[in-house]
DOTORRO-894867 format. One record per residue (C-alpha): residue in three letters; x, y, z. Coordinates in steps of 0.1 Angstrom, whole numbers, padded with zeros to 4 digits, always signed. Example, Ala and Ser with C-alpha at 12.3 -4.5 7.8 and 13.67 -1.06 7.14 Angstrom:
ala+0123-0045+0078/ser+0137-0011+0071/
***
This chain:
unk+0164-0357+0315/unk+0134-0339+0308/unk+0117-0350+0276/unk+0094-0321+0283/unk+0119-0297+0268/unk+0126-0282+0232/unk+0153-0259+0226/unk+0155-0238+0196/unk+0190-0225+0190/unk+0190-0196+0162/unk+0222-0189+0152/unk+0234-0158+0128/unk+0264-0172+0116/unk+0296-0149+0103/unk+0320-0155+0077/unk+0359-0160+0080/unk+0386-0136+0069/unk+0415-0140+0045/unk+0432-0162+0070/unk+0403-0181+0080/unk+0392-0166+0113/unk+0354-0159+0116/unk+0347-0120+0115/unk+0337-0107+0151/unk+0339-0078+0169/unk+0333-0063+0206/unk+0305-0038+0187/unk+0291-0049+0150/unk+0276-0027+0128/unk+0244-0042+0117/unk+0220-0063+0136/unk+0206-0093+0114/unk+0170-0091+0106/unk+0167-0129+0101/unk+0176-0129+0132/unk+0150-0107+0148/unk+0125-0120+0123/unk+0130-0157+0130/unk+0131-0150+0167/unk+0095-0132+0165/unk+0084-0163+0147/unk+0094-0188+0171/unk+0083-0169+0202/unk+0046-0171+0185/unk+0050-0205+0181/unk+0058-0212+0218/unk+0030-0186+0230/unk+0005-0209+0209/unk+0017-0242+0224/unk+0031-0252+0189/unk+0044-0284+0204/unk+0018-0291+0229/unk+0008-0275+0260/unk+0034-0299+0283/unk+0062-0292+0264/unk+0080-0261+0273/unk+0099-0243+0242/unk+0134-0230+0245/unk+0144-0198+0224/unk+0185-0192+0222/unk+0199-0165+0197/unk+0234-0160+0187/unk+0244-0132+0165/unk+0281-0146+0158/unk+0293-0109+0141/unk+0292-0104+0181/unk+0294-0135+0201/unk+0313-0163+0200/unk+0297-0198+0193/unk+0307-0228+0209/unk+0293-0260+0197/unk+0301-0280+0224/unk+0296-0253+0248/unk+0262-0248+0238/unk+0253-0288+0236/unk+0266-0296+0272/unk+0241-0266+0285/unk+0212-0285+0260/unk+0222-0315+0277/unk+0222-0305+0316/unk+0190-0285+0309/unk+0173-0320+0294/unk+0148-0326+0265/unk+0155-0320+0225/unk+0171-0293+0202/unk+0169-0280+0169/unk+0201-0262+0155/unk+0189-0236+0130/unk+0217-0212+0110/unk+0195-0185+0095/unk+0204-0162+0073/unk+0228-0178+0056/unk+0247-0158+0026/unk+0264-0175+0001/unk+0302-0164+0019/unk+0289-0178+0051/unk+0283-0211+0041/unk+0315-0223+0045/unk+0314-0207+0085/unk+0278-0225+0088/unk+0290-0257+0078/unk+0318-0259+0098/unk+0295-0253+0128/unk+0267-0274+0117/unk+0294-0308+0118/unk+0304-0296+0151/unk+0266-0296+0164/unk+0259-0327+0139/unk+0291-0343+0163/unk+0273-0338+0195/unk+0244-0350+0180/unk+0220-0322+0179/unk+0193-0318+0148/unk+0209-0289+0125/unk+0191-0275+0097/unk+0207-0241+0076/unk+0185-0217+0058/unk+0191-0178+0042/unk+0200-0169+0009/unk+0223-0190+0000/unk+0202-0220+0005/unk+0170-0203-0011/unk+0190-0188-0040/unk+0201-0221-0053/unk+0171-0237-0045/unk+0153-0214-0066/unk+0178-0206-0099/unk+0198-0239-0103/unk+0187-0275-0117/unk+0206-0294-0091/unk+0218-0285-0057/unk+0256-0276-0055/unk+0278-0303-0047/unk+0287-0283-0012/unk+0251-0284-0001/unk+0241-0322-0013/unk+0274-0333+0005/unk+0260-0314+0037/unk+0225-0326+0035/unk+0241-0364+0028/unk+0257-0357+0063/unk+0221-0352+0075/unk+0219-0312+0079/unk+0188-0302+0068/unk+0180-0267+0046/unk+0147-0244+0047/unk+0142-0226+0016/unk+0120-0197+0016/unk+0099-0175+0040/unk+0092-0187+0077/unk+0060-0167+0081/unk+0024-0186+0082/unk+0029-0209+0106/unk+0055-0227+0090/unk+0079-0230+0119/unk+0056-0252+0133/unk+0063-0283+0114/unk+0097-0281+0117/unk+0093-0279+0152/unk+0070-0311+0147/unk+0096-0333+0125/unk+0125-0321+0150/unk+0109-0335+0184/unk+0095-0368+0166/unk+0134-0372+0155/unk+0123-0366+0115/unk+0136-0338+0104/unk+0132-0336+0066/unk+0159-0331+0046/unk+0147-0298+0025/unk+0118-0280+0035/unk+0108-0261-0001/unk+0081-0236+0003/unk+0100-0214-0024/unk+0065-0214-0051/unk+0049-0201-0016/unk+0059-0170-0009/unk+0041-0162+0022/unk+0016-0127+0032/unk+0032-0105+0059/unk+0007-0087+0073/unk-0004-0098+0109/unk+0029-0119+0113/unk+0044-0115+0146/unk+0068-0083+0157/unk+0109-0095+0144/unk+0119-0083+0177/unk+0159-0090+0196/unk+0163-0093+0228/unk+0178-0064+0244/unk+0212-0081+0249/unk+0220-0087+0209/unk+0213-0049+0208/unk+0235-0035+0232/unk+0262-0054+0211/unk+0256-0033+0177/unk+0268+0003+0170/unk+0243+0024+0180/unk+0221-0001+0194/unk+0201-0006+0166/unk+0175-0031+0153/unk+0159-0038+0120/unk+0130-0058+0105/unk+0112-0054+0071/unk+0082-0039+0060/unk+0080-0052+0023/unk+0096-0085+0004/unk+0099-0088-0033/unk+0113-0065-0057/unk+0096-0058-0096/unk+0130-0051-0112/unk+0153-0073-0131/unk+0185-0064-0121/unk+0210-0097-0132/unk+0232-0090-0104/unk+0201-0091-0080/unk+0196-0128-0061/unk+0165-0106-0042/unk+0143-0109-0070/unk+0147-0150-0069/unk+0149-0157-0035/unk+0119-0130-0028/unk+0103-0127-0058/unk+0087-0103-0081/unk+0060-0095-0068/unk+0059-0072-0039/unk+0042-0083-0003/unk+0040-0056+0026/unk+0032-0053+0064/unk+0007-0032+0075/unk+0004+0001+0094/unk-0006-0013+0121/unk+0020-0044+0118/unk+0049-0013+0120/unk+0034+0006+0150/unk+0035-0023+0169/unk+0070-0035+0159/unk+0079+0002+0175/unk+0060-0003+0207/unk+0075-0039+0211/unk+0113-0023+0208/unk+0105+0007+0221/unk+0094-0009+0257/unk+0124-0029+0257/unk+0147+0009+0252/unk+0156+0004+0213/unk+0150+0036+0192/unk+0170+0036+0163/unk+0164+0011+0131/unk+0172-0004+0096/unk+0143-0011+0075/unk+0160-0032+0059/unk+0135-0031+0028/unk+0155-0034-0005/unk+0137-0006-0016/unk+0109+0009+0004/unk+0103+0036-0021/unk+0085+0008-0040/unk+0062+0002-0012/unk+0029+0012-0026/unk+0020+0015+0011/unk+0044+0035+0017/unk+0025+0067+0027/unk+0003+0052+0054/unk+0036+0039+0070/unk+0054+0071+0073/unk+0022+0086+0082/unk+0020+0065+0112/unk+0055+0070+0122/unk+0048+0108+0119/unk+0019+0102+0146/unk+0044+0086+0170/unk+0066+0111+0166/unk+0051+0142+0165/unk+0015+0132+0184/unk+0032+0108+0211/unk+0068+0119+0212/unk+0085+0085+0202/unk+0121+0097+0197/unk+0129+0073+0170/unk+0155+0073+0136/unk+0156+0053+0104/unk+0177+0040+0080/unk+0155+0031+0043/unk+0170+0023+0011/unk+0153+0037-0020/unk+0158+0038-0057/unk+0171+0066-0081/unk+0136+0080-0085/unk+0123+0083-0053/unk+0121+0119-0055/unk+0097+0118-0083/unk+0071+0104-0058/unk+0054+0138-0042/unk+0058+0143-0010/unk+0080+0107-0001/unk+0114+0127+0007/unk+0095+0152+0032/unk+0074+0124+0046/unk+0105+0097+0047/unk+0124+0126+0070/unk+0095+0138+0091/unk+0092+0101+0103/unk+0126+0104+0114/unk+0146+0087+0080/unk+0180+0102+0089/unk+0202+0080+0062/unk+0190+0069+0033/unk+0208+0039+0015/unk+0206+0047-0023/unk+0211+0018-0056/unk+0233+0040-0075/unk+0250+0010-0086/unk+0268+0031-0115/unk+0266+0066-0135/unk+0275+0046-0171/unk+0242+0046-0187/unk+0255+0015-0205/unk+0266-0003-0179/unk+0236+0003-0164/unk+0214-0014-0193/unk+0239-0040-0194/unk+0228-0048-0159/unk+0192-0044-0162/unk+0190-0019-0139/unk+0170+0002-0161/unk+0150+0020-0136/unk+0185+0042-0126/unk+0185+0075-0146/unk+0217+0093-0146/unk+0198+0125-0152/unk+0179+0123-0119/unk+0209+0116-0096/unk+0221+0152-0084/unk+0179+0166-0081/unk+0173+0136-0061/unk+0204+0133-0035/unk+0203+0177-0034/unk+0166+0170-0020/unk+0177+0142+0006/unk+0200+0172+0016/unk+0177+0197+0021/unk+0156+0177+0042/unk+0190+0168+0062/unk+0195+0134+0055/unk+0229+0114+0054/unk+0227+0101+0019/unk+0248+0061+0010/unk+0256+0050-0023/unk+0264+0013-0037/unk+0287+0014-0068/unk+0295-0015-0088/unk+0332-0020-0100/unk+0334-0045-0127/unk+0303-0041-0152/unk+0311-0053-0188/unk+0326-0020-0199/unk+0350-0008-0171/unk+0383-0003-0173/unk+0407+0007-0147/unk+0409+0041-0159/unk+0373+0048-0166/unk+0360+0032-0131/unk+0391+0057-0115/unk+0372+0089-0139/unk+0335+0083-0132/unk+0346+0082-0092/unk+0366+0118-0096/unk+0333+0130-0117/unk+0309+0114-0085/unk+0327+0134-0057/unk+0328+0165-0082/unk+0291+0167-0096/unk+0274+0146-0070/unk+0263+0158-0034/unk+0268+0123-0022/unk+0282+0113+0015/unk+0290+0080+0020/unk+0299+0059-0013/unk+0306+0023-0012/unk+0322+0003-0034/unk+0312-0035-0046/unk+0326-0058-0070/unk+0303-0070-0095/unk+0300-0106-0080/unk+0280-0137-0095/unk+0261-0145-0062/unk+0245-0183-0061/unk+0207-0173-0066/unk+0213-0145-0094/unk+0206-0145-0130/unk+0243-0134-0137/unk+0255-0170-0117/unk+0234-0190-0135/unk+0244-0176-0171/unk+0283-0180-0162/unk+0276-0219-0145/unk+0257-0226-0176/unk+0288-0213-0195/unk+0315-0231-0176/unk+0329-0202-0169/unk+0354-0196-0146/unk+0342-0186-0109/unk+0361-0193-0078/unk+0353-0218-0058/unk+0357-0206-0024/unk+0324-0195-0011/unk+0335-0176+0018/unk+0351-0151-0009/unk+0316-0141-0027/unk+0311-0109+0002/unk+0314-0087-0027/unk+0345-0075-0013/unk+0365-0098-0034/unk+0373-0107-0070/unk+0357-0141-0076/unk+0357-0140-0117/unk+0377-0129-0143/unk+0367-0092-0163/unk+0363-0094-0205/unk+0384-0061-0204/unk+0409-0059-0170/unk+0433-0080-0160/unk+0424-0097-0127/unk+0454-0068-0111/unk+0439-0043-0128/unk+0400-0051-0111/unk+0417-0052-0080/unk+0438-0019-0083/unk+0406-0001-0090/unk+0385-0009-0064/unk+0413-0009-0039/unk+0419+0031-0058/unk+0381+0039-0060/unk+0378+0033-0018/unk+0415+0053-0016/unk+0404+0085-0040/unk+0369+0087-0020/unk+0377+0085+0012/unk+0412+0108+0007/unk+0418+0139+0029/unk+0408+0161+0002/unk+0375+0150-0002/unk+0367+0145+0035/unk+0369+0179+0036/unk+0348+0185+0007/unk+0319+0166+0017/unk+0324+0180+0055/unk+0324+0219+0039/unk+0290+0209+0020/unk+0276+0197+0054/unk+0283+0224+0070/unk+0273+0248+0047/unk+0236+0233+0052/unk+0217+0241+0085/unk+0208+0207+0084/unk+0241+0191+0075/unk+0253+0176+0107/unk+0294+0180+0098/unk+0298+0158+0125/unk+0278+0128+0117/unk+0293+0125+0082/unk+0329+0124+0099/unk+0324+0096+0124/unk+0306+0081+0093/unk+0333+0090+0067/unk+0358+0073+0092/unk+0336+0042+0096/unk+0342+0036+0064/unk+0379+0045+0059/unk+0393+0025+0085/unk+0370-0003+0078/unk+0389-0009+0045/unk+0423+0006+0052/unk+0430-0014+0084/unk+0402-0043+0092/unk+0402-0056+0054/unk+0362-0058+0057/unk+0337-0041+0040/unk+0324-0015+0063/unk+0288-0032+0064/unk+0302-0063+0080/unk+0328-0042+0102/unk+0327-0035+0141/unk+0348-0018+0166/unk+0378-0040+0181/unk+0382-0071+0162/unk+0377-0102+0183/unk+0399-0134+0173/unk+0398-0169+0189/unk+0423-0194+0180/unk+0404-0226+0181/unk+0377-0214+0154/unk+0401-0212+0127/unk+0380-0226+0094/unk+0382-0263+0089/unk+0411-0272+0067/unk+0438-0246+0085/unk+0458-0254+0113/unk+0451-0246+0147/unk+0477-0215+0156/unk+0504-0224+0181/unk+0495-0200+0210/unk+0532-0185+0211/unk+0529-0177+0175/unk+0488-0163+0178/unk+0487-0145+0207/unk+0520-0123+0204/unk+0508-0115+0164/unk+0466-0110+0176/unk+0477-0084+0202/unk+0505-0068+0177/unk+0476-0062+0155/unk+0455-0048+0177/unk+0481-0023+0189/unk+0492-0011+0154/unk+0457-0004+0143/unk+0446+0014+0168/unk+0477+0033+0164/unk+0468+0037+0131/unk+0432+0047+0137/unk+0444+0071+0161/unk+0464+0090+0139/unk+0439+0089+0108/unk+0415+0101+0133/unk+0430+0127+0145/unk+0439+0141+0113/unk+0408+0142+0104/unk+0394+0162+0133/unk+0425+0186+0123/unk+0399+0191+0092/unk+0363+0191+0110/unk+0373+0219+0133/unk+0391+0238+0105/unk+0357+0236+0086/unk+0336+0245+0117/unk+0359+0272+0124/unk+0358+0289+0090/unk+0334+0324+0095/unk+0324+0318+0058/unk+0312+0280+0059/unk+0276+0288+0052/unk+0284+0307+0020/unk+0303+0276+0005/unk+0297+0264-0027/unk+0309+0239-0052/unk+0294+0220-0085/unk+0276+0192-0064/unk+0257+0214-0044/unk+0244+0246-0066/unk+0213+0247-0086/unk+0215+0240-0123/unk+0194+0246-0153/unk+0188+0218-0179/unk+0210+0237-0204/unk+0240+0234-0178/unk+0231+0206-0165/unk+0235+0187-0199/unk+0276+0199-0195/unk+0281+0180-0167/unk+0309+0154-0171/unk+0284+0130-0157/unk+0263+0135-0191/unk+0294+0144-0215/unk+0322+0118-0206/unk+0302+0084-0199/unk+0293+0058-0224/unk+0253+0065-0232/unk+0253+0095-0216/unk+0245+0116-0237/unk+0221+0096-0253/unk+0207+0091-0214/unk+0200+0129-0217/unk+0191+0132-0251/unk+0161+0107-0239/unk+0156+0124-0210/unk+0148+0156-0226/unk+0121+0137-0249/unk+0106+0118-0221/unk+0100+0156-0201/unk+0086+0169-0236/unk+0062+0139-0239/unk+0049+0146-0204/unk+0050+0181-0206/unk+0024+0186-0238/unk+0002+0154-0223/unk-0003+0178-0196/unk-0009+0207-0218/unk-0034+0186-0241/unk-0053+0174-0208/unk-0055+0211-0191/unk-0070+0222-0228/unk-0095+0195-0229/
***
């Protein structure tokens, strides 16, 4: 053997489904930024020798939403290529820690240096008094966990502890929150791309958030106070991608429209595009109020920002405050998604089921009153979910109240507490009915008239989109952000604790499945394009019309159901009016001075 060697073995971990098989697919959706950042980390640490100049550094990545992971696999090729490892799971959300700690034993078994660090890790690190008793019994095994930000060099002294066989048991650099600008490209290698829908990548441009939102673990794993890359930091995390064929990207930013650097960056983009002819596409999320920044919209889509991920969260004014999320003003939501449209931009929404005040009845009325007074696309639906790393976790454990225990279930596509109002059936009934009334037949066509109605609408986008997300929930069971196209299931990875499948019994029922549901897709899909081409066919599609889309005045505008029928509307508008009236005569009183 070749004690000349280091390997460095990132792996993006997955999470298991209801019946404990880890979530993969032939294509995934998203690409994991960890991933790419932590990659772009550790090739700057081998290009500077971080171990030496004789010994040679090994980078593997594993996305597992995409590729299977085999433990021993992977330790039999460490072993016949010679020299030490480092296991690293990166990235780690709070419903993947089960999946990572069921790999980490296996690595742990062959004897191979693990350490696990992401949000989860961070999160509890940074909110709770004492570790949970699933992490100190993983660290007591001897996994190790990195909490915090990877940037400045700090990859380096794990590296270090992991060849001299001293791997600390929790590196804390979570009171250090590290600069980003100059830090090396988050770059993929080509072949985790070409395993993503659309071949995309992603990285980040900005960290921290200054909100308070309880539901938020960002603002503790993060912080508050916001850190950026640079203009020049972006245009060369293009030209790195770009020279390896990847054009598309999620900035995956939590909300660039807080960037305060925001205009140089777009400005930059706009060079490569319009100066150089870089033929590249964007996905951003923003706030509520990003249209009340001049010029961001028509900058964000002249850079090529094609979707645009928005924090709705809710349209109860209440709930809202309830929530912190103070910054979300109900009264802004149909001027600011009517100017993503006219500047041709797919617009996502993330709605909360399960604030303090729902009820199955009210959750059902403010969706109708969304797809009726809101020019929305895509709207996806979350239940309100005490992640490990949030202020609303840390009020319920200090409590004692009642959360489950099973991590894997805390994907926000599952119930985990219990609701002061619903019963547990009725919580479920209305997210499972918010996804149903959304995504019916009826309003497919509604949101695929107002698209085509636009010169800028792209019809056909919002149907493959629209589908995405339809069959994602209907017939995977996954939340369309973690789904794929054609499920992959192995029967040896079942999660620790379940049988092992006899292969008469797996097999026959895994390729059943498969069968039905495309069957199913088929059909659903079809029907569908029974609607498209009925819309694109209609000779009076550019003259369509409905509430969502047509101009209003303040006077009708306060009519809205939006305004009238939720709790603090009214007030919400009431306020809104006086705020406009304050701003309005400052103006006045500064023009006549």
């Amino acid at each position: 053997m070749d004690a000349k060697d280091f390997h460095f073995v990132m792996i993006k971990p997955t999470h298991y489904d209801d019946n404990g098989y880890p979530i993969q697919w032939l294509r995934s959706a998203i690409p994991s930024n960890t991933l790419a950042s932590l990659n772009g980390l550790a090739e700057a640490a081998r290009e500077r020798n971080a171990l030496g100049e004789d010994v040679r550094i090994h980078l593997h990545t594993y996305d597992e939403t995409n590729k299977r992971v085999r433990p021993e696999k992977i330790a039999r090729e460490i072993r016949r290529s010679g020299g030490k490892a480092l296991i690293a799971l990166v990235g780690v959300q709070s419903n993947q820690f089960p999946r990572a700690t069921d790999l980490a034993r296996k690595f742990m078994k062959e004897g191979l240096a693990t350490a696990i660090g992401g949000f989860h890790v961070s999160g509890c690190i940074s909110m709770l008094d004492e570790m949970p008793e699933e992490m100190v019994t993983l660290q007591n095994e001897g996994v190790a966990y990195f909490a915090g930000e990877a940037e400045d060099r700090r990859l380096d002294q794990v590296f270090r502890d992991a060849w001299a066989g001293d791997l600390k048991p929790l590196y804390n650099f979570m009171t250090d929150l590290p600069s980003l600008e100059g830090e090396p490209t988050p770059i993929l290698p080509t072949k985790h791309i070409q395993f993503t829908a659309g071949s995309h990548s992603s990285f980040d441009l900005g960290r921290g958030c200054p909100y308070q939102c309880s539901f938020c673990t960002i603002i503790n794993v993060q912080g508050r106070k916001s850190r950026f890359r640079s203009a020049d930091d972006l245009e060369q995390i293009i030209r790195d991608n770009y020279a390896q064929g990847i054009d598309r990207f999620f900035i995956t930013d939590d909300n660039f429209a807080r960037n305060r650097e925001w205009e140089p960056l777009f400005d930059r983009l706009i060079h490569l595009r319009e100066s150089e002819n870089f033929d590249i596409k964007f996905i951003i999320q923003v706030d509520t109020l990003c249209h009340k920044i001049e010029n961001f919209i028509e900058k964000a889509t002249r850079a090529g920002v094609n979707r645009v991920f928005i924090g709705l969260e809710n349209i109860n004014p209440d709930n809202l405050l309830a929530a912190k999320k103070r910054q979300n003003k109900i009264t802004e939501y149909r001027e600011m998604l009517q100017k993503w449209r006219d500047h041709g931009a797919t617009t996502y929404a993330g709605y909360i089921i399960g604030f303090p005040g729902d009820t199955k009845e009210a959750v059902l009325r403010d969706i109708e009153i969304i797809k009726n007074e809101l020019p929305l696309d895509l709207l996806e639906f979350f239940y309100l979910t005490p992640l490990p790393g949030s202020e609303d976790h840390k009020v319920l454990l200090s409590k004692g109240t009642w959360m489950d225990p099973d991590l894997n279930k805390y994907d926000l596509n599952h119930r985990v507490s219990h609701h002061p109002k619903m019963s547990d059936q009725e919580w479920e009934e209305a997210y499972r009915e918010a996804w149903s009334t959304y995504y019916s037949d009826d309003h497919i066509a509604t949101v695929l008239r107002r698209a085509a109605a636009h010169k800028k609408g792209r019809p056909g986008n919002k149907l493959f989109l629209m589908m995405w997300f339809k069959l994602m929930i209907e017939y995977e069971g996954v939340h369309p952000l973690e789904g794929g196209y054609f499920r992959l299931k192995f029967r040896r990875d079942r999660r620790s604790g379940l049988p092992v499948e006899n292969p008469l019994v797996f097999y026959p029922r895994y390729a059943w499945e498969v069968f039905t549901k495309h069957l199913a897709c088929v059909g659903v899909v079809w029907r569908a394009y029974r609607i498209y081409k009925k819309v694109k066919a209609s000779p009076d599609r550019k003259a369509y019309s409905d509430l969502a889309i047509a101009p209003m005045d303040a006077a009708s505008e306060a009519d809205l159901a939006m305004i009238k029928e939720t709790r603090g509307g009214t007030d919400a508008a009431a306020k809104s009016a006086r705020d406009a009236s304050i701003v309005k005569a400052a103006k006045e009183k500064a023009l006549a001075s």
